[in-house]
ZAKOLVO-515613 format. One line per field, with one value per residue (C-alpha): residue number from 1; residue in one letter; z, y, x. Coordinates in Angstrom, 1 decimal, m for minus. Last residue first. Example, Ala and Ser with C-alpha at 12.3 -4.5 7.8 and 13.67 -1.06 7.14 Angstrom:
ZAKOLVO-515613
seq <- c(2,1)
type <- c(S,A)
w <- c(7.1,7.8)
v <- c(m1.1,m4.5)
u <- c(13.7,12.3)
//
This chain:
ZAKOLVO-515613
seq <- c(407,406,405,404,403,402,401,400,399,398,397,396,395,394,393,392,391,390,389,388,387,386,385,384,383,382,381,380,379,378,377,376,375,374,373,372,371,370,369,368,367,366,365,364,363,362,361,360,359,358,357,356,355,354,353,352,351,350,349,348,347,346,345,344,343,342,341,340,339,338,337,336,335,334,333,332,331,330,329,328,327,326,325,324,323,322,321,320,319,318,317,316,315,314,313,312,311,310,309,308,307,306,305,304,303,302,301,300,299,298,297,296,295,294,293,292,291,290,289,288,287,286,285,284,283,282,281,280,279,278,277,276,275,274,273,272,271,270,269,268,267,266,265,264,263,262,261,260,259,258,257,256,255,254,253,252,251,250,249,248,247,246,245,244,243,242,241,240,239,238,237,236,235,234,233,232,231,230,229,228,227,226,225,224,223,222,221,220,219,218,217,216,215,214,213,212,211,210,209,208,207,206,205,204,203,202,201,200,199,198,197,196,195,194,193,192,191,190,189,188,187,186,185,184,183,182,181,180,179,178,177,176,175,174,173,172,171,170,169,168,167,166,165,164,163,162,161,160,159,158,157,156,155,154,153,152,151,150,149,148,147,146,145,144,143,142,141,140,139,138,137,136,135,134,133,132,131,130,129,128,127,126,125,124,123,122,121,120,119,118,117,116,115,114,113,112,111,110,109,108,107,106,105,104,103,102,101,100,99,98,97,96,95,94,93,92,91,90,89,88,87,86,85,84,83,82,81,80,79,78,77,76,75,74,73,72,71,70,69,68,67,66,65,64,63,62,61,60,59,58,57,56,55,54,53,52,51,50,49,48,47,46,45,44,43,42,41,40,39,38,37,36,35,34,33,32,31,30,29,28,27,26,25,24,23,22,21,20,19,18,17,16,15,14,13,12,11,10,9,8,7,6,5,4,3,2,1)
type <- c(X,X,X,X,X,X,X,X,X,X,X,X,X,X,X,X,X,X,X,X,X,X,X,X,X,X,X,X,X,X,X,X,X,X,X,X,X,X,X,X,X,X,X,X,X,X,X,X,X,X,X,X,X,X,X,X,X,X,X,X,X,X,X,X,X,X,X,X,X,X,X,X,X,X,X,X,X,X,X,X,X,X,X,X,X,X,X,X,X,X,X,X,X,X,X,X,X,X,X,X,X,X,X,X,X,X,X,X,X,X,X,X,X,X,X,X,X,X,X,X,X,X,X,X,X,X,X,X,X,X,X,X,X,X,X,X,X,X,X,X,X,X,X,X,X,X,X,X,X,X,X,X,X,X,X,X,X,X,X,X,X,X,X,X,X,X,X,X,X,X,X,X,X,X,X,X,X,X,X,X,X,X,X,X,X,X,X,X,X,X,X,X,X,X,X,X,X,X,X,X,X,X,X,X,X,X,X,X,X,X,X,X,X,X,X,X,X,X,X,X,X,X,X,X,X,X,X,X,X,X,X,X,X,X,X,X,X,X,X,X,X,X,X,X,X,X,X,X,X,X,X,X,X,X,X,X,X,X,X,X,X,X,X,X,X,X,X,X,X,X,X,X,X,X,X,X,X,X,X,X,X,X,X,X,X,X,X,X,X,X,X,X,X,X,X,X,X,X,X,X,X,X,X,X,X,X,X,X,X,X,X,X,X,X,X,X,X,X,X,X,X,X,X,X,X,X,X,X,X,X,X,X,X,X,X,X,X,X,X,X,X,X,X,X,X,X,X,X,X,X,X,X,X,X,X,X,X,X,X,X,X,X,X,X,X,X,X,X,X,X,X,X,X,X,X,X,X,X,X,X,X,X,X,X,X,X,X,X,X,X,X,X,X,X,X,X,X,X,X,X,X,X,X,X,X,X,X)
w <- c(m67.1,m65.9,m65.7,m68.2,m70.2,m67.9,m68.0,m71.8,m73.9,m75.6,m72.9,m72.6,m69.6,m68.0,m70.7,m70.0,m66.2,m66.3,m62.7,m59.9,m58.1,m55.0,m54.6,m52.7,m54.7,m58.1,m56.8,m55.5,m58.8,m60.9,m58.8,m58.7,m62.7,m62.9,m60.8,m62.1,m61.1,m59.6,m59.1,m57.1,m57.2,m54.4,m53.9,m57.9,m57.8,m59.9,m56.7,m55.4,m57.6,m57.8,m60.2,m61.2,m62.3,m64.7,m64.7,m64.5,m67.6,m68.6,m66.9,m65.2,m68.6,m68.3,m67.0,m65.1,m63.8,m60.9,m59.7,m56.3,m54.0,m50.3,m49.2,m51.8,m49.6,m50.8,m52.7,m53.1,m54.5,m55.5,m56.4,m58.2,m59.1,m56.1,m53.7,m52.6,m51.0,m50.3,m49.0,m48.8,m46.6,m48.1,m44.9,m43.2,m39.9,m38.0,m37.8,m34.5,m33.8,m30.0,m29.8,m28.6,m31.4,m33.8,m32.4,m32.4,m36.6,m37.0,m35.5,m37.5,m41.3,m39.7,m38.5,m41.5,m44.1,m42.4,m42.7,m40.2,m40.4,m37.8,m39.3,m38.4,m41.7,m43.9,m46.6,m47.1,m43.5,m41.9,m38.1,m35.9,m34.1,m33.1,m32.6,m35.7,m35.4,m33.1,m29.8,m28.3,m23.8,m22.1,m23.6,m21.8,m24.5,m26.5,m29.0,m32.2,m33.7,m35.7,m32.3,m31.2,m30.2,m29.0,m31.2,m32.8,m30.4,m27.2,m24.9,m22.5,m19.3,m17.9,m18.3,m21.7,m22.8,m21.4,m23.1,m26.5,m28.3,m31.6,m33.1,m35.8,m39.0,m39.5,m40.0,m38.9,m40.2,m40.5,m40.9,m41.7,m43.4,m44.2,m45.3,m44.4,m46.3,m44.8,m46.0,m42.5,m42.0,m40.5,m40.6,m40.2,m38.3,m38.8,m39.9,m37.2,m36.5,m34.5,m35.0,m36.1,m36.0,m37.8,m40.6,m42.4,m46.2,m48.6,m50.5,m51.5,m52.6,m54.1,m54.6,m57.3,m59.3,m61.7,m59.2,m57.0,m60.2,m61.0,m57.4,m57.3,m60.2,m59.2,m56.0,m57.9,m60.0,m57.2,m55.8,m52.7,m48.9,m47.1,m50.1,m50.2,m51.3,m51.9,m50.7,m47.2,m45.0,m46.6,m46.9,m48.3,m49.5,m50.1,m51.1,m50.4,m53.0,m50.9,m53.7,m52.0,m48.4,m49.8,m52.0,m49.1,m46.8,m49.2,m49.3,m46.1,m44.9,m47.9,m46.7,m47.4,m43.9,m42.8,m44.2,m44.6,m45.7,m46.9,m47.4,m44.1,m43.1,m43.5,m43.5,m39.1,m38.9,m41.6,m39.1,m35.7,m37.2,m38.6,m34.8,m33.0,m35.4,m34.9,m36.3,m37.5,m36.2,m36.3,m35.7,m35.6,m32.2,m31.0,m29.9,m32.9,m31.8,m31.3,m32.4,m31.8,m34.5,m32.3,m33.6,m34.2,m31.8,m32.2,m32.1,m28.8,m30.2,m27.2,m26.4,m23.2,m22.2,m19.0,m17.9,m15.1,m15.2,m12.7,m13.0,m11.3,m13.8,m15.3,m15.7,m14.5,m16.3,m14.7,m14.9,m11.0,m12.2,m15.4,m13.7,m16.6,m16.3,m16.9,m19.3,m20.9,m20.7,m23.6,m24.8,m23.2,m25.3,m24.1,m27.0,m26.5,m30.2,m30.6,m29.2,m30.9,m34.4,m33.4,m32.7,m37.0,m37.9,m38.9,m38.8,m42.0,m43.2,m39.5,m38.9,m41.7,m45.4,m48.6,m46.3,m47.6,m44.3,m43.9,m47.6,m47.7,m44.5,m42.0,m44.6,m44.1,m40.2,m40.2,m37.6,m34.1,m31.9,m30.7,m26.9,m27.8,m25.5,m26.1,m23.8,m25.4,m23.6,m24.5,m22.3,m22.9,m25.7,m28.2,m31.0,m34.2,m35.4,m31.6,m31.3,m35.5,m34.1,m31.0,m33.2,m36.2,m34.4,m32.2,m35.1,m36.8,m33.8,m30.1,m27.6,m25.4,m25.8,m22.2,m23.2,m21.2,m19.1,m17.5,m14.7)
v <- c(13.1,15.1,13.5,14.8,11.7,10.2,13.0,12.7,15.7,17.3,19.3,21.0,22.9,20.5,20.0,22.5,22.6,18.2,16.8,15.6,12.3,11.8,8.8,9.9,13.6,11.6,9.4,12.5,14.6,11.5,11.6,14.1,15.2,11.8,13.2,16.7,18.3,20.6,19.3,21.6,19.9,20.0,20.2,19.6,21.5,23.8,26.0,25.7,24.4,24.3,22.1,23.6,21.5,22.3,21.8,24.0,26.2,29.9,31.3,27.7,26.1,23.5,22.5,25.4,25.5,27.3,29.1,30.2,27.8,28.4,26.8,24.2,21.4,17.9,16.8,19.0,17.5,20.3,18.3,21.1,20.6,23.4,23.2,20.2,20.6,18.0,17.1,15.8,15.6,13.0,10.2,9.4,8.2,5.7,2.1,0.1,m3.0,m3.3,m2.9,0.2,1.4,0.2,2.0,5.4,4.5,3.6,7.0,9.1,7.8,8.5,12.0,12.9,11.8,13.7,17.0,20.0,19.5,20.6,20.4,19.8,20.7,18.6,18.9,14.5,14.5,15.6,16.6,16.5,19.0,17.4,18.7,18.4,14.5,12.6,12.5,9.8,9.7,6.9,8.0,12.0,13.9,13.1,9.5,10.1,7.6,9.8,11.9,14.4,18.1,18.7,22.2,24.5,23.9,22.4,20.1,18.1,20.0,18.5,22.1,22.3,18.9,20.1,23.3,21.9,21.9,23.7,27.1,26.9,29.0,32.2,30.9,33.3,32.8,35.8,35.7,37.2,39.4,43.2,44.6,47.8,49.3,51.9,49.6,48.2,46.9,46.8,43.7,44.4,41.7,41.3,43.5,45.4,45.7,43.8,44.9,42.9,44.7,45.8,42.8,43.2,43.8,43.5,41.0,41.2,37.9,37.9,34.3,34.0,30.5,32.5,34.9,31.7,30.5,33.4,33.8,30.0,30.7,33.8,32.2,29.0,31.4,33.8,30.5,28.5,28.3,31.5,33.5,31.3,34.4,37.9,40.6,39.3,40.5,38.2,39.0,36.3,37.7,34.8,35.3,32.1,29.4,25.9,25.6,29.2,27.9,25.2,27.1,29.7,26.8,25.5,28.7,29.6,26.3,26.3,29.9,33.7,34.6,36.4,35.2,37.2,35.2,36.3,34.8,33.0,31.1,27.3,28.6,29.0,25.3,24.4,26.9,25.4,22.0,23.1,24.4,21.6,19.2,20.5,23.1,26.4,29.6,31.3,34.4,34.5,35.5,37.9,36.6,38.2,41.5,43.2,42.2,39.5,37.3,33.5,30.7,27.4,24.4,22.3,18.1,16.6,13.4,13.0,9.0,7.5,5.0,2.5,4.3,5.0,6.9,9.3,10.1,13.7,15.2,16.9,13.8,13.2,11.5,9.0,8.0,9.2,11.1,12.1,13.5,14.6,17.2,18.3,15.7,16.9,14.2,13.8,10.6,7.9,5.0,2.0,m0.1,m3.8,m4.4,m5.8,m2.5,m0.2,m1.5,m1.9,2.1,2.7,3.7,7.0,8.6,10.9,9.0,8.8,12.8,13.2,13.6,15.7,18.8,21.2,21.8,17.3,17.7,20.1,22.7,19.4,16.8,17.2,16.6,12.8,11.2,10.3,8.9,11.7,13.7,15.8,16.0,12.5,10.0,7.1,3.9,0.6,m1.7,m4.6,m7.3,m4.8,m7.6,m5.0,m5.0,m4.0,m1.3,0.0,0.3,2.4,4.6,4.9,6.3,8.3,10.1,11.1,12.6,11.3,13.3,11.7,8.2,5.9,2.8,0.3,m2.7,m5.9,m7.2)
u <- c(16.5,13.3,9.8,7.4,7.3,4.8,2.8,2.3,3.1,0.7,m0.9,3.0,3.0,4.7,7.5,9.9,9.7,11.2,10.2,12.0,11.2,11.6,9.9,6.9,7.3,6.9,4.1,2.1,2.9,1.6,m1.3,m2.5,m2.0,m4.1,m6.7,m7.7,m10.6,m7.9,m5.0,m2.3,0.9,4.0,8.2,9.9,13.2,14.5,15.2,11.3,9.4,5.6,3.0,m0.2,m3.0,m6.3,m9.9,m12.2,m11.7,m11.3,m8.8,m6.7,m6.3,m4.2,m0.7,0.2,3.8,4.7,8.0,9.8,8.3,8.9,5.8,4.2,3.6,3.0,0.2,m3.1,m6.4,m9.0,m11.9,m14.4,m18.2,m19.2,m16.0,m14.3,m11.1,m8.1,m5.1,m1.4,1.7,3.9,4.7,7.7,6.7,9.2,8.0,7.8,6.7,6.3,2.6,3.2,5.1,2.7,m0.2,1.3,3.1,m1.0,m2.0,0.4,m0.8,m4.5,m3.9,m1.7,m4.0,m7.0,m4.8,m4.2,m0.9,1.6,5.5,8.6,11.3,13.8,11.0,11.0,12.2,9.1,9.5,6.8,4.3,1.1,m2.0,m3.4,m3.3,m1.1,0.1,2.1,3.2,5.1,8.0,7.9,9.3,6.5,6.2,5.2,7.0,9.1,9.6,6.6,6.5,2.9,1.9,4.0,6.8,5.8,8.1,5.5,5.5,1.7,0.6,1.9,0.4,m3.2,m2.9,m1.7,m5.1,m3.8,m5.4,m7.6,m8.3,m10.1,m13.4,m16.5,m19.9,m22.3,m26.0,m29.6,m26.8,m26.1,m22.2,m20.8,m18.4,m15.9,m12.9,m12.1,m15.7,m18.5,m20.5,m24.6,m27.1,m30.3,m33.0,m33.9,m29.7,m27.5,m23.8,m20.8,m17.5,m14.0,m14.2,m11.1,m11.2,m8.2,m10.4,m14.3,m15.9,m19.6,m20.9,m23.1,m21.3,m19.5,m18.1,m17.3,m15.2,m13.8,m12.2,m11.0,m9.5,m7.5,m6.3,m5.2,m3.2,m2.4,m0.3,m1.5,m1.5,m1.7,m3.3,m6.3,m8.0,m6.3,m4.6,m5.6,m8.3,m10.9,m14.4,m16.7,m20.2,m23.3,m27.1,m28.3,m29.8,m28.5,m25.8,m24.9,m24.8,m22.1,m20.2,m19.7,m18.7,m16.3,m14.7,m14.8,m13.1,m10.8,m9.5,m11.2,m12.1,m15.5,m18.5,m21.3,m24.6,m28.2,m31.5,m32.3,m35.3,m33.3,m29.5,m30.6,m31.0,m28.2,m25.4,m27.1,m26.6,m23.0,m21.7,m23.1,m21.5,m18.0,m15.9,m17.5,m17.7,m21.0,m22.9,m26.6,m26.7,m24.1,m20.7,m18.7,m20.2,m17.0,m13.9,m11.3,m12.1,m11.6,m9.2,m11.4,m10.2,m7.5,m6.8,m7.1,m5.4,m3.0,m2.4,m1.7,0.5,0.5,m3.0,m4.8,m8.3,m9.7,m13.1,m13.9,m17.0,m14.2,m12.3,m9.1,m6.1,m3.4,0.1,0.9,3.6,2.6,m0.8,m2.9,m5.7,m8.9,m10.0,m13.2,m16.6,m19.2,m18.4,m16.3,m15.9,m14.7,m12.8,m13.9,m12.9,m16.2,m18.1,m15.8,m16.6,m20.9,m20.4,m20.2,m17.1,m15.6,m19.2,m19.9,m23.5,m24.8,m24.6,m26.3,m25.1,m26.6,m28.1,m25.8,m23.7,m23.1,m22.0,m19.8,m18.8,m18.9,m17.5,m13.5,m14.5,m15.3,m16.5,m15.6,m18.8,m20.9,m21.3,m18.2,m15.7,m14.3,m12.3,m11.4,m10.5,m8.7,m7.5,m5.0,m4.8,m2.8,m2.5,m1.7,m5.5,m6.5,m4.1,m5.1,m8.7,m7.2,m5.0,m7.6,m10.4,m8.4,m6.4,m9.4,m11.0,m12.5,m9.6,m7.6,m6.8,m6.1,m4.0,m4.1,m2.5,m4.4,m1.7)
//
């Protein structure tokens, strides 16, 4: 009997699992089942280059459809699942197809976390998260002048560069004490800050947005300061929330997202999710985790495919990223939570290019690169191996990365 493998969700970790099936000797049935009436591509480029007008929906595909076609991977596009029967093994459609499967694969992913106030449903506010969302965002940046956007995080940031290399007036208000506050040091914050002042973009901190109004001019952002800000539009990203809601009704264990072995695997065996919405345990931090992180999605959707095919190996991968703003790579490896001391090696006031290296009890844990490669990846091959690194000399421009590592 013919067996398959039934993938929800088209994303990162879809494209790779099924692809990866077929390269490890899976010989069975393939399907994916996608929301979204477009083959998986990739996200990372939605508030860059696909938002500025430099890539089209063709340049940021994963693969190009002729891949799927000679794996003999069915692609359905444009249909929700509604629900998943463990018992029966079996997912329906929302347009009522039922399809069996021997194991099935959660990549659903999350979906943007809504500003509960008034007025964030008018026209001319955005969220942003798909492809719909940024061609409606690049149709509407065409006739307008000025931008609010609400939440100071990469995705805010990189879309604020974005609408300002395209010459609009841009203000980014973030509720926090300062930018990037969740996930980086107030050195990193501070640059990022200058740099965005340098490059026109206003950014006002300690402000929450209270409500969007429509005025005769457009629309107008209260907010929690007593200042009111005016825009031809407003663009809303306060992070994401997991897609567990089919899991949890099925009864899968749920943490912070689908709770996952280090294959992957759910607490029911015949069930893997990967991606964002998976929560899983990373040994190199002794800690589970949910990353939203391209890496991640693809590192997990390989260890999926391999344990189907019978050849298991566990996940242990470094957690690592990146974010492209204006002329700036920022590359991030490992995760600097918890850290109790940082280490600039550069010049992060006045320059832009510079790396800052965390510790958390004298102990080497994640690097910030900006526009800096090598310091990446030295700090990624020292936290892969467990490496620690020497405090005294990091700072040191003269001294030689390679001599930095502690005795």
């Amino acid at each position: 009997m013919v067996k398959s493998v039934v993938i929800i969700g088209a994303s990162h970790a879809a494209a790779q699992t099924c692809v990866s099936l077929r390269q490890g000797g899976w010989e069975g049935d393939i399907t994916v089942i996608g929301d979204e009436a477009v083959l998986p591509y990739h996200r990372p480029p939605l508030s860059k280059d696909f938002l500025s007008g430099q890539k089209s929906i063709d340049d940021i595909l994963i693969r190009p459809a002729e891949v799927y076609e000679k794996a003999k991977i069915d692609l359905k596009l444009g249909h929700r699942v509604g629900s998943i029967n463990r018992h029966e093994k079996s997912v329906l459609t929302d347009d009522g197809q039922v399809f069996s499967y021997d194991k099935l694969v959660l990549t659903t992913g999350a979906r943007i976390r809504r500003l509960p106030i008034a007025g964030e449903d008018l026209e001319g506010v955005f969220y942003l998260r798909d492809t719909k969302d940024v061609l409606a965002i690049k149709a509407k940046a065409e006739t307008a002048t000025k931008a609010v956007i609400i939440g100071g995080g990469y995705i805010g940031l990189e879309t604020a560069a974005s609408l300002r290399k395209q010459g609009l007036e841009v203000v980014v208000l973030e509720a926090m004490p300062r930018i990037l506050q969740r996930v980086t040091a107030p050195e990193m914050s501070q640059f990022y800050k200058r740099i965005h002042k340098e490059e026109g973009v206003e950014i006002f901190e300690t402000v929450i947005a209270s409500e969007i109004q429509k005025t005769d001019k457009g629309l107008s952002v209260s907010t929690s300061c007593e200042k009111t800000f005016q825009a031809d539009m407003v663009i809303i990203g306060i992070g994401v929330i997991p897609n567990i809601d089919l899991a949890e009704t099925a009864g899968l264990n749920i943490g912070n997202g689908i709770e996952v072995n280090a294959f992957c695997q759910t607490s029911d065996p015949d069930i893997y999710a990967a991606g964002d919405v998976s929560w899983h345990y990373n040994a190199i931090y002794d800690t589970h985790l949910r990353l939203e992180s391209v890496p991640n999605a693809t590192e997990q959707a390989k260890v999926v495919a391999q344990h189907i095919n019978g050849t298991p190996k566990p996940y242990n991968s470094l957690p690592w990223f990146w974010s492209d703003q204006f002329d700036l790579k920022l590359q991030i490896a490992g995760l600097s939570t918890g850290y109790d001391e940082v280490i600039i090696r550069g010049d992060a006031e006045t320059s832009r290019n510079f790396a800052a290296y965390y510790f958390k009890k004298g102990r080497f844990i994640a690097v910030d690169a900006v526009n800096a490669p090598r310091d990446f990846m030295f700090g990624k091959m020292s936290l892969t191996k467990g490496v620690n690194l020497d405090r005294s000399k990091l700072a040191n421009l003269s001294i030689d990365l390679k001599n930095c590592v502690a005795l």
